[in-house]
C-alpha positions as CSV (number, residue, x, y, z in Angstrom):
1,X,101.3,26.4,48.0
2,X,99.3,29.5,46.6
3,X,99.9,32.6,48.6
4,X,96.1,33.5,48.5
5,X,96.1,30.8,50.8
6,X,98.6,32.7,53.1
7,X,97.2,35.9,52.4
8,X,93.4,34.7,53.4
9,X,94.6,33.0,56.5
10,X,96.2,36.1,58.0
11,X,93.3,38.2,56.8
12,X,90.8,35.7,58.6
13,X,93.6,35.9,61.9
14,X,93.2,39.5,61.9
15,X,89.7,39.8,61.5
16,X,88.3,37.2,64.0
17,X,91.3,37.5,66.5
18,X,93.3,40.5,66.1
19,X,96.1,41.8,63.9
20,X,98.2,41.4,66.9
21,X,97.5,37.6,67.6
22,X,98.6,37.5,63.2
23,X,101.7,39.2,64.3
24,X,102.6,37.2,67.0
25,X,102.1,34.0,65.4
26,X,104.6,34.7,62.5
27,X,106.8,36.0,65.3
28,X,106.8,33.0,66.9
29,X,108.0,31.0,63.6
30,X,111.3,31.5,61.9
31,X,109.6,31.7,58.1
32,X,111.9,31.4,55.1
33,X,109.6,34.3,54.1
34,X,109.3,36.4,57.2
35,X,105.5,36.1,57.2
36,X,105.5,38.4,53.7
37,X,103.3,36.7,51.5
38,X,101.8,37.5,48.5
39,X,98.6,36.6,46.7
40,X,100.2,35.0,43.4
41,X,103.3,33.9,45.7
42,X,104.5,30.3,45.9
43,X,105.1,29.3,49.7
44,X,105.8,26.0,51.6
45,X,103.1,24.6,53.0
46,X,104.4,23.7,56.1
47,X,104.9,27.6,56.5
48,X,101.0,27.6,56.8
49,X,100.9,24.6,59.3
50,X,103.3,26.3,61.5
51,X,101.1,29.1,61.8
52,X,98.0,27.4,62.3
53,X,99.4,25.6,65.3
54,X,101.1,28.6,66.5
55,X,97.5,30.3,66.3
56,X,96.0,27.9,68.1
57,X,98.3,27.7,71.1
58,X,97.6,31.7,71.4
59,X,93.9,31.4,70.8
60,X,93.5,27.9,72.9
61,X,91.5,26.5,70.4
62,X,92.2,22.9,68.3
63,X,93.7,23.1,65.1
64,X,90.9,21.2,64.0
65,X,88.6,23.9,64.4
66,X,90.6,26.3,63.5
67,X,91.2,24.4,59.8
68,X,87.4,23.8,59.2
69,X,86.6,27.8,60.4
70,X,89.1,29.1,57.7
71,X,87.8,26.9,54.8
72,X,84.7,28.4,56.0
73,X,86.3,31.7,55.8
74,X,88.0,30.9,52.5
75,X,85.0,29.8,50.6
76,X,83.3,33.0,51.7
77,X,86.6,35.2,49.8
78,X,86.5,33.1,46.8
79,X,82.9,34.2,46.2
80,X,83.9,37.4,46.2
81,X,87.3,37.0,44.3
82,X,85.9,34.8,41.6
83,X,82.3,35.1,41.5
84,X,82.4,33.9,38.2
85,X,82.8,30.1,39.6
86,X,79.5,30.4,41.5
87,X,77.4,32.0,38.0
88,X,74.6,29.9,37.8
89,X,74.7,27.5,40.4
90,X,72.1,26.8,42.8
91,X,72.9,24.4,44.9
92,X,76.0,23.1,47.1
93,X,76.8,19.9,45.3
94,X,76.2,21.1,41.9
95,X,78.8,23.9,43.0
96,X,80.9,20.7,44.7
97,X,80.4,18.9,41.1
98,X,82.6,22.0,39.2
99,X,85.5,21.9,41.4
100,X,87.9,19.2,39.6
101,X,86.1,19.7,36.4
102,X,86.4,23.5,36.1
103,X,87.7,25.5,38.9
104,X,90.9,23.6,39.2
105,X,91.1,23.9,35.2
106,X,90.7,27.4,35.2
107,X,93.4,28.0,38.3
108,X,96.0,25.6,36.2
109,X,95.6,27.7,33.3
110,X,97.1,30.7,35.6
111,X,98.9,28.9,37.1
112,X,100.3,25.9,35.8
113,X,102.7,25.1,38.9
114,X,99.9,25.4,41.3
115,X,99.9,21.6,43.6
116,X,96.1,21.1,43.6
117,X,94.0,18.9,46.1
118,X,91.7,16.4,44.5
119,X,87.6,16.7,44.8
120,X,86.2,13.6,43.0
121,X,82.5,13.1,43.9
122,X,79.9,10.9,42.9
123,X,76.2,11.8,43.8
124,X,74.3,8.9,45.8
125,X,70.9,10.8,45.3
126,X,69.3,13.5,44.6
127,X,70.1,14.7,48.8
128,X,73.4,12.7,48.9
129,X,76.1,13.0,47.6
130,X,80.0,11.8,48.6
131,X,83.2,13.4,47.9
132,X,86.4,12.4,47.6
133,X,89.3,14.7,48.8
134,X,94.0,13.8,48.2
135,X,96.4,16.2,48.6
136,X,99.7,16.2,49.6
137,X,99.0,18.7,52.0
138,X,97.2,17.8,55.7
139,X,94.4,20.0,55.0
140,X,91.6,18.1,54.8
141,X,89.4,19.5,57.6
142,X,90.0,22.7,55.6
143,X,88.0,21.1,53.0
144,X,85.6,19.9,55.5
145,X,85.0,23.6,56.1
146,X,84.8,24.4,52.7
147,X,81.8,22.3,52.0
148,X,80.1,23.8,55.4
149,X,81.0,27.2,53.9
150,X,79.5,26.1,50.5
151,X,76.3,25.3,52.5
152,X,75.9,28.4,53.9
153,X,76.3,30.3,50.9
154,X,73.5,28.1,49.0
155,X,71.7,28.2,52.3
156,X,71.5,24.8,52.7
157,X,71.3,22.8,55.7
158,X,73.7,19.8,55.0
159,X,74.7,17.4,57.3
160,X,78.4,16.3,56.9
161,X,79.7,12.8,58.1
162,X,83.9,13.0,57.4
163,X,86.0,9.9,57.3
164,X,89.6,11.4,57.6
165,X,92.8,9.3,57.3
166,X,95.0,10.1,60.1
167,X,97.9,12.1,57.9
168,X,94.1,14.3,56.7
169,X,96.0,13.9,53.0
170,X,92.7,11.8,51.9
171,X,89.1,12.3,53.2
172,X,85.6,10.7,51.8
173,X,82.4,13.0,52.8
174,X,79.3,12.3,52.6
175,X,77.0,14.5,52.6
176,X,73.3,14.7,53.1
177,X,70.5,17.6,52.3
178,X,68.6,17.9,55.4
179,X,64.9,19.4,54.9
């Protein structure tokens, strides 16, 4: 896994917890990398897992919303890191739309190793639209908070009804413009 992933998570850790709590949680894991991770790094994933549930046992809140906060938080960095994926879009699902067809091109062209989720969606209307999330990583309330994060920065209101599949590897949205 990416280590801009790693990176971002600790970032979000510090800044809505505490660097403490970020410290403590890689503490409290014995990490083949020692919790030193780099943007362009590759990492194993389950690295990031422990730490997420290690966060929420010292935060006492569910790893559910935990994931879904920091895809939140993550959508919110890539706008700033690569603005150039947002340039002339509107709207969340045309954004949602470029994901398999261009972001994920773009990322493979730097970096051809990188293990990337699926986002397949098909629009049902012209305020509906579903989306179709695989990985082999359990992340897909992560996603879930991508989309809401996606929202937010389109300023939409969009209502999200997730059917997860108990290992979160695969995950259909729907999603509906509301107003």
């Amino acid at each position: 896994m990416k280590g801009i992933i790693f990176t971002e998570f600790l970032e979000m850790v510090e800044n809505h917890f505490s660097a403490e709590v970020a410290d403590q949680i890689i503490e409290l894991n014995d990490l083949d990398s020692k919790g030193a991770y780099t943007s362009v790094g590759n990492y194993n994933k389950e690295e990031l897992v422990k730490l997420i549930t290690s966060l929420s046992a010292c935060v006492n809140l569910p790893i559910t919303v935990l994931l879904k906060e920091y895809g939140k938080y993550l959508l919110s960095r890539f706008v700033i890191y690569y603005p150039y994926f947002f340039k002339d879009l509107t709207n969340t699902f045309d954004f949602l739309d470029t994901i398999d067809r261009h972001v994920h091109v773009e990322v493979k062209k730097l970096y051809s190793n990188a293990e990337l989720p699926s986002f397949q969606t098909k629009r049902l209307s012209r305020t509906q639209m579903q989306m179709f999330y695989q990985s082999s990583n359990p992340f897909a309330l992560l996603a879930d908070g991508l989309i809401e994060g996606a929202a937010n920065h389109f300023g939409e209101n969009i209502h999200v009804d997730s059917d997860i599949s108990d290992n979160h590897q695969v995950a259909t949205f729907t999603l509906t413009l509301v107003g």
